[in-house]
C-alpha positions in Angstrom: -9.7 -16.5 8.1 -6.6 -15.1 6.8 -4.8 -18.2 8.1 -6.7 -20.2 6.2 -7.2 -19.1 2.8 -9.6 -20.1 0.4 -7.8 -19.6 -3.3 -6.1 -22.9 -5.0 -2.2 -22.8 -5.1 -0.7 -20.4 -7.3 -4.0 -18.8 -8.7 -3.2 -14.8 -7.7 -1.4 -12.4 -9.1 -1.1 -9.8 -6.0 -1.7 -10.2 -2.2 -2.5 -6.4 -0.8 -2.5 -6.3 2.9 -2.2 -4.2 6.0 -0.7 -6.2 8.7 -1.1 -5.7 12.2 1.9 -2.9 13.9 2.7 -5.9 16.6 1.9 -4.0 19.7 1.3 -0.4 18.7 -2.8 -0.8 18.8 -5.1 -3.1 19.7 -7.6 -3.8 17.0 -10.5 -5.9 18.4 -10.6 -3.6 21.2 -10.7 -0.6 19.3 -13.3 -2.5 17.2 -15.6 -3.1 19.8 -16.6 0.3 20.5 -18.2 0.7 17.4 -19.3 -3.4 17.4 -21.0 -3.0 20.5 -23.8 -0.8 18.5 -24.2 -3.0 15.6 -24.5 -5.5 18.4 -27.7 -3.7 19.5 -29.5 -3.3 15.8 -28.1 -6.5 13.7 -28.1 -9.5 16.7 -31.3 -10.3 15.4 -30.9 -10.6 12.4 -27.5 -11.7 11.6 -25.5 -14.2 13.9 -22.4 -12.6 12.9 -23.8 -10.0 15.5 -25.0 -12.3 17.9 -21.8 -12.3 20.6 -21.6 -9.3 22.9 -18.1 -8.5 21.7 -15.8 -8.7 18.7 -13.6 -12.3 18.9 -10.3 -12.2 19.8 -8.7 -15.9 20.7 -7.0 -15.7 16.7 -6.6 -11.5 16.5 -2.8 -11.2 15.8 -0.9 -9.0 18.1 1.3 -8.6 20.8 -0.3 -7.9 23.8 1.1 -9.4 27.3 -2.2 -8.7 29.0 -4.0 -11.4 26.7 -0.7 -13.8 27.3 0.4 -13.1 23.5 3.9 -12.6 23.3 6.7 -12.2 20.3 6.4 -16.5 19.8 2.7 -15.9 19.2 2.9 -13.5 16.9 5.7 -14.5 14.5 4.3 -18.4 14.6 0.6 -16.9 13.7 1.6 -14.3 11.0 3.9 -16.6 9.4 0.7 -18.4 9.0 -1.0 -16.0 7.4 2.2 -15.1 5.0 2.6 -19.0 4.1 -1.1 -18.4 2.7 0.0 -16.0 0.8 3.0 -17.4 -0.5 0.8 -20.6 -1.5 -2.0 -19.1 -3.2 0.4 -16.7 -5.3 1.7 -17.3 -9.0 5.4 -17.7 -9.2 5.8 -14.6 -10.6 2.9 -12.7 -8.2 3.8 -10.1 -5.4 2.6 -9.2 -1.7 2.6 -5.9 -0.9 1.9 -3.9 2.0 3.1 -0.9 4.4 4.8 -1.1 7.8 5.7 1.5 10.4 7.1 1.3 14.0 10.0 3.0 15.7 11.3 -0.3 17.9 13.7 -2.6 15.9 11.8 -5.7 17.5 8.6 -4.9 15.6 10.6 -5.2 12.4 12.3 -7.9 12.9 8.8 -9.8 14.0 7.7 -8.8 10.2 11.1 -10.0 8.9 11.2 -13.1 11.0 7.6 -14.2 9.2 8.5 -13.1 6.1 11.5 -15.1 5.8 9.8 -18.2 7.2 6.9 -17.9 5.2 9.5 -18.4 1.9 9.6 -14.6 0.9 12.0 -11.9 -0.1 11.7 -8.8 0.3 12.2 -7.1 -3.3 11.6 -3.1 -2.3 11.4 -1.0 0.6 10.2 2.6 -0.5 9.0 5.1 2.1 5.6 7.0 1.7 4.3 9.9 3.7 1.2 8.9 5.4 0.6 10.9 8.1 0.9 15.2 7.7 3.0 17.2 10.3 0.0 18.4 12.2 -1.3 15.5 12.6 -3.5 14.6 15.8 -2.3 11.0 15.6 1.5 12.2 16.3 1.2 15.8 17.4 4.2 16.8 20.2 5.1 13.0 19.2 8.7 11.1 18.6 6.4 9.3 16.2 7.1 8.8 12.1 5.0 10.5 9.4 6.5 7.7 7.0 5.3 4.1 6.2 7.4 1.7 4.4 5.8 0.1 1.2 7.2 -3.1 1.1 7.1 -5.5 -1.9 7.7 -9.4 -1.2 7.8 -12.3 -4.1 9.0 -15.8 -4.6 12.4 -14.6 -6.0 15.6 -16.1 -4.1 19.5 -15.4 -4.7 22.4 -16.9 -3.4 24.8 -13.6 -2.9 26.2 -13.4 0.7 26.7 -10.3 2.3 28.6 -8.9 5.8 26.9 -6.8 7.9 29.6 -4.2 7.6 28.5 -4.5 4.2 24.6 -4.0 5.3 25.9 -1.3 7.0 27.4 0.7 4.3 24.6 -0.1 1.7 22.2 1.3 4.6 24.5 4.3 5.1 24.9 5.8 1.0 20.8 4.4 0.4 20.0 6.6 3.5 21.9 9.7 2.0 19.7 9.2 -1.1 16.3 8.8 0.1 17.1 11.4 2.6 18.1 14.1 -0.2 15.1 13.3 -2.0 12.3 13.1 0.9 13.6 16.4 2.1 12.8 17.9 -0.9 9.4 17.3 -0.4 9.4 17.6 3.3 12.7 19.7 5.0 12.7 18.6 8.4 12.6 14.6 8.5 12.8 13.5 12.4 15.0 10.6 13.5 11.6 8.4 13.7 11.3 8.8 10.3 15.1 8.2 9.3 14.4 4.7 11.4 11.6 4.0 9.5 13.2 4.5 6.5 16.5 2.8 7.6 14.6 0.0 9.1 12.6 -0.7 5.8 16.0 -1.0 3.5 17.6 -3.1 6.3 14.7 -5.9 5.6 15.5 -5.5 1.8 18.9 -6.3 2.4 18.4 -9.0 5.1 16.1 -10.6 3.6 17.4 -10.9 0.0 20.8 -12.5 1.2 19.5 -15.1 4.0 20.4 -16.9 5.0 24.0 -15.5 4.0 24.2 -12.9 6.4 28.0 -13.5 7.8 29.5 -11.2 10.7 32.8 -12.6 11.6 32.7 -15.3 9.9 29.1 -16.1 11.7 25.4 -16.2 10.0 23.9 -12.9 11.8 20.7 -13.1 12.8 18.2 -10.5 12.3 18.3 -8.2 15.4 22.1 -8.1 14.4 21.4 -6.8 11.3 18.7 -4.2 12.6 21.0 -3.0 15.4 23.0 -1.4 12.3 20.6 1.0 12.3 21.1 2.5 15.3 24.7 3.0 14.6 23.6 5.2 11.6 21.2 6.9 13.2 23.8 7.7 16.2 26.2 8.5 14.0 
């Protein structure tokens, strides 16, 4: 349903979504563990409940197993982005958080963003999972989700990716100084989340005039400049 919306054009002020991590859980299958009860009670009385299981032909993800690979998820979430895009006033904003510590999931949310007609207007990182967490305990994993803003606005500034780079490099410093205020011990995960989040604010505000060597760079360029920081 989210690929198909039913507002008129330009009619909302904010989108506020949750969008799948690409591969990092399954949904529907986690969902049918608790659908398969409701199954039992509600079948008869709503035909919502009726199937045995929770759909999945149209669940975005990345999952090889179910023949859905990086193509299928870009193409479908871009449709789900366009959607928002459409329905949203020119001077409304989408907003949602993102997390993952592989620079291909982010540049699957990038990739749809940009083809959808958005820019990304602010990155900010939140804390959303506590140290001793179960979800991430004896993990690499990040206690930090990007909360990303998107909108309508376009500029026509170009950029280098050395340039990227550097702007990454002195933000990262920043946020750095004043996350560890609050929380004295941020992993690398984290500082890739963090990195990763600013590197679609840049990208994304100066496509398609992203130049290295005199060349457009695409986006995995651009997210590889991460790593360097983080290995330096």
């Amino acid at each position: 349903t989210s690929e198909r919306l039913e507002q008129g054009d330009e009619s909302v002020d904010y989108v506020i979504t949750d969008p799948p991590y690409y591969d990092n859980v399954q949904y529907s299958k986690l969902s049918d563990y608790f659908y398969v009860w409701l199954h039992q009670c509600l079948r008869e009385e709503y035909e919502e409940f009726q199937p045995e299981l929770v759909p999945k032909a149209r669940e975005i993800v990345a999952n090889e197993n179910a023949n859905k690979d990086e193509e299928f998820f870009v193409e479908s979430l871009s449709n789900v982005f366009s959607e928002c895009h459409r329905v949203l006033k020119p001077d409304g904003e989408m907003i949602f958080t993102y997390h993952h510590n592989e620079n291909e999931a982010w540049a699957v949310i990038l990739d749809a963003l940009i083809d959808s007609g958005f820019t990304v207007t602010g990155a900010y990182p939140v804390q959303s999972e506590m140290p001793n967490s179960p979800h991430i305990s004896d993990l690499d994993n990040a206690e930090y989700d990007i909360m990303v803003f998107a909108t309508k606005e376009k500029t026509d500034e170009q950029i280098t990716l050395s340039e990227l780079e550097e702007n990454l490099y002195f933000d990262l410093q920043d946020m750095a100084a004043e996350e560890r205020e609050r929380h004295e011990n941020l992993s690398t995960a984290d500082l890739g989340v963090i990195l990763r989040g600013k590197c679609m604010y840049y990208y994304s505000r100066h496509y398609p005039d992203v130049y290295s060597e005199g060349e457009q760079a695409g986006i995995d360029e651009a997210l590889n400049t991460v790593d360097s920081i983080i290995e330096q």
